[in-house]
C-alpha positions in Angstrom: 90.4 131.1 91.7 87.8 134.3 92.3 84.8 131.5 93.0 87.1 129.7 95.7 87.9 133.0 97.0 84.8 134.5 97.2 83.6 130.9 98.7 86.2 131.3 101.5 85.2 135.1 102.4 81.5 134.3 102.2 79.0 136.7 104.4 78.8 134.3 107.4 82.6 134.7 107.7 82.8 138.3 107.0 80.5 138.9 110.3 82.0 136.9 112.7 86.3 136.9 111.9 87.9 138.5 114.4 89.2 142.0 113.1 92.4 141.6 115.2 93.3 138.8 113.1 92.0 139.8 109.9 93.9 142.9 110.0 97.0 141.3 110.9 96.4 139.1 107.6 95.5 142.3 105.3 98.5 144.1 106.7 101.0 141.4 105.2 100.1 143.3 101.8 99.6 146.7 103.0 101.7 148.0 100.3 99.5 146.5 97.1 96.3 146.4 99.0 93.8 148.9 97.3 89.9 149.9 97.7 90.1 149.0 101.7 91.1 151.5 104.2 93.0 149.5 107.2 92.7 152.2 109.7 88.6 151.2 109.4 89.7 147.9 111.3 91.0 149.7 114.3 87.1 151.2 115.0 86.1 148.2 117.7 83.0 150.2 118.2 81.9 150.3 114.7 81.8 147.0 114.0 78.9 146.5 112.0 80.1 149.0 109.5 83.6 147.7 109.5 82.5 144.2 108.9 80.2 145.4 106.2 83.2 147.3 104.6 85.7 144.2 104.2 82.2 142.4 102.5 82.0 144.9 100.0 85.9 144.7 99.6 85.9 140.8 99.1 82.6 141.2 96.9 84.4 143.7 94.4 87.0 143.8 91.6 89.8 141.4 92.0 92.0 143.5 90.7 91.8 144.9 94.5 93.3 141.9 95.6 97.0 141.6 95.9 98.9 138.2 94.4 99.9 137.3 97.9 96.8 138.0 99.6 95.0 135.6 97.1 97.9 132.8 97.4 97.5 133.2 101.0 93.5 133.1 101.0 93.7 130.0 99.2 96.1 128.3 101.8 94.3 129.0 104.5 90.8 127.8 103.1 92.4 124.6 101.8 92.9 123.9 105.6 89.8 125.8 106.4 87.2 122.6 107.2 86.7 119.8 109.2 89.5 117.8 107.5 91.8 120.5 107.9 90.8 121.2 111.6 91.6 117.6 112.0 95.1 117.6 110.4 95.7 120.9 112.0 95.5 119.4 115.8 97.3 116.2 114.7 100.5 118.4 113.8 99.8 120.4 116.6 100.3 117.6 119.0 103.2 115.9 116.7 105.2 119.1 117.4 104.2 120.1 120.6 102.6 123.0 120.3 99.2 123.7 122.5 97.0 126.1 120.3 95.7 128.8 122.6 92.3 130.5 122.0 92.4 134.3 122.5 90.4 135.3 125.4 86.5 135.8 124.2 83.5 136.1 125.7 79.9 134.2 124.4 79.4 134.0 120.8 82.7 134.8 120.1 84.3 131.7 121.6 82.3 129.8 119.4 83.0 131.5 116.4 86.8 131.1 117.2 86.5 127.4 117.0 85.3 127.1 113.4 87.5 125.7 111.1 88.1 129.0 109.0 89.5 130.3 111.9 91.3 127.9 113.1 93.1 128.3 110.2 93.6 131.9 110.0 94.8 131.8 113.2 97.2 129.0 113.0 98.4 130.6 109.8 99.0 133.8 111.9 99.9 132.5 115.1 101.7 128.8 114.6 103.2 128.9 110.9 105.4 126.0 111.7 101.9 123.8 112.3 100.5 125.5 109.5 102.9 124.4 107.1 103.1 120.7 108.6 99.1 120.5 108.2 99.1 122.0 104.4 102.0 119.4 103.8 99.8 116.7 104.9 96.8 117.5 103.5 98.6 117.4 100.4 100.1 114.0 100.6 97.0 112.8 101.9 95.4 114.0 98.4 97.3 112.4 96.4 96.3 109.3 94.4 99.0 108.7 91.3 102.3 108.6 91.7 105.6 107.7 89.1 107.5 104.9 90.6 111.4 104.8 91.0 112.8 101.0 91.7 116.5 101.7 93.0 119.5 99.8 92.3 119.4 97.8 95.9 117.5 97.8 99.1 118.4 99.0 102.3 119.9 102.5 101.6 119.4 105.0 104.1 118.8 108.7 103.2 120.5 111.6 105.0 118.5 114.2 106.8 121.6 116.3 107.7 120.5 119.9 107.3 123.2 120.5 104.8 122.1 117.9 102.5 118.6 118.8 102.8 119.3 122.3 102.2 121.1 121.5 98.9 118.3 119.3 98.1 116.2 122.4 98.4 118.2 124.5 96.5 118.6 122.1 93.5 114.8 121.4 93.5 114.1 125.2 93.3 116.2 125.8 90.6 114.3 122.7 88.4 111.2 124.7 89.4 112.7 128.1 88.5 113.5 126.4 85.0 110.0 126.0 84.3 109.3 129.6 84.9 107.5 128.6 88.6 109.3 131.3 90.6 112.7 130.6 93.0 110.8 129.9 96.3 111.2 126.1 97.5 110.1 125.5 100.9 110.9 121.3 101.8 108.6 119.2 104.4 110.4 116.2 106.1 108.0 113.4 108.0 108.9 110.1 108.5 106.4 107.5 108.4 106.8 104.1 110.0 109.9 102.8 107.2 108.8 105.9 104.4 110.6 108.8 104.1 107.9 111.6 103.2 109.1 115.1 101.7 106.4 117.6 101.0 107.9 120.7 98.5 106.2 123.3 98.4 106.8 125.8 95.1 105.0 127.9 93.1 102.6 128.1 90.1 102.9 129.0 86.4 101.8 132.6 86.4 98.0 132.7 85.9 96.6 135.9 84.4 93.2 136.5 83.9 90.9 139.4 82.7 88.5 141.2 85.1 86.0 144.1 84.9 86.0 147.0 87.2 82.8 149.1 85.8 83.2 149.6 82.2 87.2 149.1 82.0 88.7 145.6 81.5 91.9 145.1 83.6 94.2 142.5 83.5 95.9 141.0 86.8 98.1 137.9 87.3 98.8 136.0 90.2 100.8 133.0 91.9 99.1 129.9 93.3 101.2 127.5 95.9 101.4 124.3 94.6 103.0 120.8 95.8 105.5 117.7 94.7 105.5 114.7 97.1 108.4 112.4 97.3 107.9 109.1 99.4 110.9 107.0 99.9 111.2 103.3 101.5 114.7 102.2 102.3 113.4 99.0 103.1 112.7 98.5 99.4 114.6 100.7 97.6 111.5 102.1 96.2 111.0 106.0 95.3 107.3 107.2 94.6 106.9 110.4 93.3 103.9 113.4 92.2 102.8 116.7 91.7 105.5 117.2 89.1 105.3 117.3 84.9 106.2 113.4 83.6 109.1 114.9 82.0 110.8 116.2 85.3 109.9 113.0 87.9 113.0 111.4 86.3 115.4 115.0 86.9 113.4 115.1 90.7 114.2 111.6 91.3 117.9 112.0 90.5 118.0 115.4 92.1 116.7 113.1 95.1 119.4 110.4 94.8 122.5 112.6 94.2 121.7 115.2 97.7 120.1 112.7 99.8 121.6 109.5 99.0 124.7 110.5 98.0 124.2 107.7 94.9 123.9 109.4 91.5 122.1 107.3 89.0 120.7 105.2 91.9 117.6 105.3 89.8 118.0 105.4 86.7 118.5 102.0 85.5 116.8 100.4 82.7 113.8 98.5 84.6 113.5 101.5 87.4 109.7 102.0 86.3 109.2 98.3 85.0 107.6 97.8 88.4 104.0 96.1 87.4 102.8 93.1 85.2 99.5 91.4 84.1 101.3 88.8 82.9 99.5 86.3 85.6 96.5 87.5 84.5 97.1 86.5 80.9 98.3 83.6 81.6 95.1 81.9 83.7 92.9 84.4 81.0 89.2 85.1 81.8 89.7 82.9 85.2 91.8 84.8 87.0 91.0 85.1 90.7 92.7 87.3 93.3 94.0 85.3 96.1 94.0 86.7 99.6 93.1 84.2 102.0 96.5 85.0 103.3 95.2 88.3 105.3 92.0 87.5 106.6 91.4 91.2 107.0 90.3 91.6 103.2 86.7 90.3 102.9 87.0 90.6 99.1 88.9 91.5 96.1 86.2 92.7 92.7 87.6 93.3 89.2 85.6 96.1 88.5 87.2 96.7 85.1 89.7 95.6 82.7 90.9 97.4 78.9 92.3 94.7 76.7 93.8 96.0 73.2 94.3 94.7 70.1 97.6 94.9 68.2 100.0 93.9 65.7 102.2 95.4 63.0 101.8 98.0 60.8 101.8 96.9 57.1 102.7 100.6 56.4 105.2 101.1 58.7 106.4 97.9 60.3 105.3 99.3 63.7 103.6 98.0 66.2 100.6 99.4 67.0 97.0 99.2 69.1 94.2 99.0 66.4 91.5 99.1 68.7 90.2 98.3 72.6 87.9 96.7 74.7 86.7 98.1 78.4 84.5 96.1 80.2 83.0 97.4 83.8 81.3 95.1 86.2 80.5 96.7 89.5 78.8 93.9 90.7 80.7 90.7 89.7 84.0 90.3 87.7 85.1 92.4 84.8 87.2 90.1 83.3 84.7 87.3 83.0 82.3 90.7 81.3 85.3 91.1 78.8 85.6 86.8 77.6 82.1 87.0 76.8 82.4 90.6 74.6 85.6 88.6 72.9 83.8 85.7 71.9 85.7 82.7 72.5 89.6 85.0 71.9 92.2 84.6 74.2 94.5 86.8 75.7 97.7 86.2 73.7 100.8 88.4 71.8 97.9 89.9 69.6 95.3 90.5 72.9 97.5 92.6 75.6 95.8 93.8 78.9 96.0 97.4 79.2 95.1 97.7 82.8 92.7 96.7 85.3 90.4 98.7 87.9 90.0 96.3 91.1 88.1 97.0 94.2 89.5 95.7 97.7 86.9 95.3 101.2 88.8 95.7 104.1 87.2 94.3 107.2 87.3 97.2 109.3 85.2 96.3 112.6 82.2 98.0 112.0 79.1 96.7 109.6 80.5 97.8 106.5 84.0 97.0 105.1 86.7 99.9 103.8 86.7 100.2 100.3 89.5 100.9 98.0 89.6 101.0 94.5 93.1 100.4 93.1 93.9 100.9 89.2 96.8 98.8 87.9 98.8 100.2 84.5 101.7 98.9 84.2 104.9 98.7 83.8 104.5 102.2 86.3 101.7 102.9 87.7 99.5 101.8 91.0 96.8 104.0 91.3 94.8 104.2 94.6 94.7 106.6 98.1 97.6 105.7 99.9 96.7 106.7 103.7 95.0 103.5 104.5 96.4 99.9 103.5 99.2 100.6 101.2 101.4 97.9 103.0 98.6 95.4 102.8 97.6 96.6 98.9 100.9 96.2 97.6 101.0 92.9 99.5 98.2 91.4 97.9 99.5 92.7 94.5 102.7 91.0 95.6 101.2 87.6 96.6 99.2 87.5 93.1 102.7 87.9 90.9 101.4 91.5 89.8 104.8 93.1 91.2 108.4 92.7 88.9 110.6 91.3 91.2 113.8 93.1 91.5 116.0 90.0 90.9 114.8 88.6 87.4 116.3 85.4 88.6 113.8 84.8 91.4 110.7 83.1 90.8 107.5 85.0 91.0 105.3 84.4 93.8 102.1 83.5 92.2 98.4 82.7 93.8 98.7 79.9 95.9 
């Protein structure tokens, strides 16, 4: 927490934020704030000695340092960069709202344009594109996510504000449980057939010792921290993270009782038995992706593969792993790397793939393809950045029999 802080309130930034705004900020925590007299902020021709001032105040004892103030620093500076400055103008346009610059002269023009702020400003000035960009950036983050199948396809959720708002209020007490405050703040965005909610709630309680001279004080503070919950109609599929394993299940109902108005719509027996190497067992050390059927993807690499070795327990009668194998092959195929550690064994009841780690090229246009790495666990997990390709990912994953059909009757659609 203090190095990001001190990071985000570096020198360079110190000397060029404009007061006006950086008042404004500090004066949200007036109250708490100590070792900084505000009125020093109001001396526009002292301004070397005022900027020097708030350095020597973001330099000092966090102790100084209100738990607001920090868990306000910290949002800003996770927006405060080129990535951020980019997702801050893309909500910006999405909601029609035209960011206006404060009227500055020379130097000062320039310094309003860097990201930092940008994002003070925006945070000041726009909170509604503030908290749309911070929602985004964290979806865009995310890589894992727990994996819901519903009981059909094709059911619509409800964004009536009512429902929404009991949504919120349900999610905010699971939080509250788990001793991570009341507050509950619920992003909506639709994206092409996906539903996106961004929740934003807080933090366990972090508490930390600092020194001020010779004395050891103790101070505790709140970080901001947020659950993503993607949902596709079309297939009935809910995809969440950001939350403890044990409460994805509780979120997933919460999600299917307010917005769905269909208790228990996922939480049948096979809901997470969504993934299988069982194709890959089958054909054993052979196995080949097909995709000739997008002619977008240049290439498909297994880049690693875990196999373990099991059986039963003569102690117990359970059934357990004894030991593994994990072969990497960055270059080649992973899987033909692991039949030659194995010596001639095959992959079988006692020889079970744990997962596999496979790298896709994505023709892209330009000289050198995408990239994306995908990790495959099942029965739940799909493990890969989402922004780009998902559609075309979980295609290929489809076409190669490596996604449970819904309907055990149907026949898996296997590698032509």
């Amino acid at each position: 927490m203090a190095k990001n802080l001190k990071k985000f309130v570096n020198p360079k930034f110190s000397r060029t934020v404009d007061l006006g705004l950086l008042r404004r900020l500090l004066e949200r925590h007036a109250h708490e704030l100590r070792g900084l007299d505000l009125s020093l902020l109001e001396a526009g021709d002292r301004a070397d000695e005022v900027r020097q001032a708030v350095q020597d105040f973001f330099a000092g004892s966090e102790d100084n340092y209100p738990e607001g103030l920090v868990a306000d620093l910290h949002r800003i500076a996770e927006l405060g960069n080129a990535a951020g400055l980019d997702i801050i103008i893309q909500q910006s346009t999405r909601l029609g709202v035209q960011l206006r610059a404060e009227s500055k002269e020379g130097d000062e023009v320039e310094a309003q344009k860097d990201p930092k702020h940008v994002a003070l400003r925006v945070f000041l000035d726009y909170p509604q594109v503030f908290d749309a960009a911070s929602d985004m950036m964290a979806l865009m983050a995310r890589t894992s996510f727990a994996e819901f199948a519903g009981e059909e396809e094709g059911v619509e959720a409800s964004l009536e504000k009512s429902q929404m708002a009991e949504f919120e209020k349900a999610v905010a007490a699971m939080f509250e449980r788990d001793l991570r405050s009341g507050h509950c703040r619920v992003g909506c965005y639709d994206d092409a057939d996906e539903l996106n909610l961004i929740i934003e709630h807080g933090s366990p309680v972090t508490t930390q010792e600092v020194l001020r001279g010779d004395k050891k004080l103790v101070i505790s503070f709140r970080a901001a921290e947020h659950a993503i919950l993607s949902y596709s109609a079309l297939t009935g599929r809910l995809k969440i993270s950001g939350v403890a394993k044990a409460r994805g299940a509780e979120l997933a109902e919460l999600f299917a009782d307010r917005m769905l108005a269909n208790p228990g719509f996922f939480a049948g027996e096979d809901a997470q038995n969504l993934y299988t190497l069982e194709p890959i067992q089958r054909a054993g050390f052979g196995f080949t992706f097909n995709h000739a059927f997008d002619p977008g993807i240049q290439k498909v690499q297994i880049t690693e593969v875990q196999v373990d070795r099991s059986g039963t327990d003569q102690r117990t009668g359970d059934t357990r792993t004894f030991y593994s194998y994990v072969a990497r092959d960055g270059r080649d195929n992973a899987l033909a790397r692991l039949g030659e550690l194995m010596h001639g064994a095959r992959f079988g009841a006692d020889w079970r793939l744990n997962h596999i780690v496979v790298r896709v090229h994505f023709a892209t246009g330009s000289a050198r393809p995408k990239k994306v790495t995908v990790k495959l666990k099942p029965p739940a997990h799909a493990m890969f950045k989402r922004q780009q390709f998902e559609g075309r990912i979980m295609m290929l994953l489809k076409r190669n029999g490596l996604l449970c059909e819904r309907d055990a009757g149907q026949a898996v659609i296997a590698a032509e």
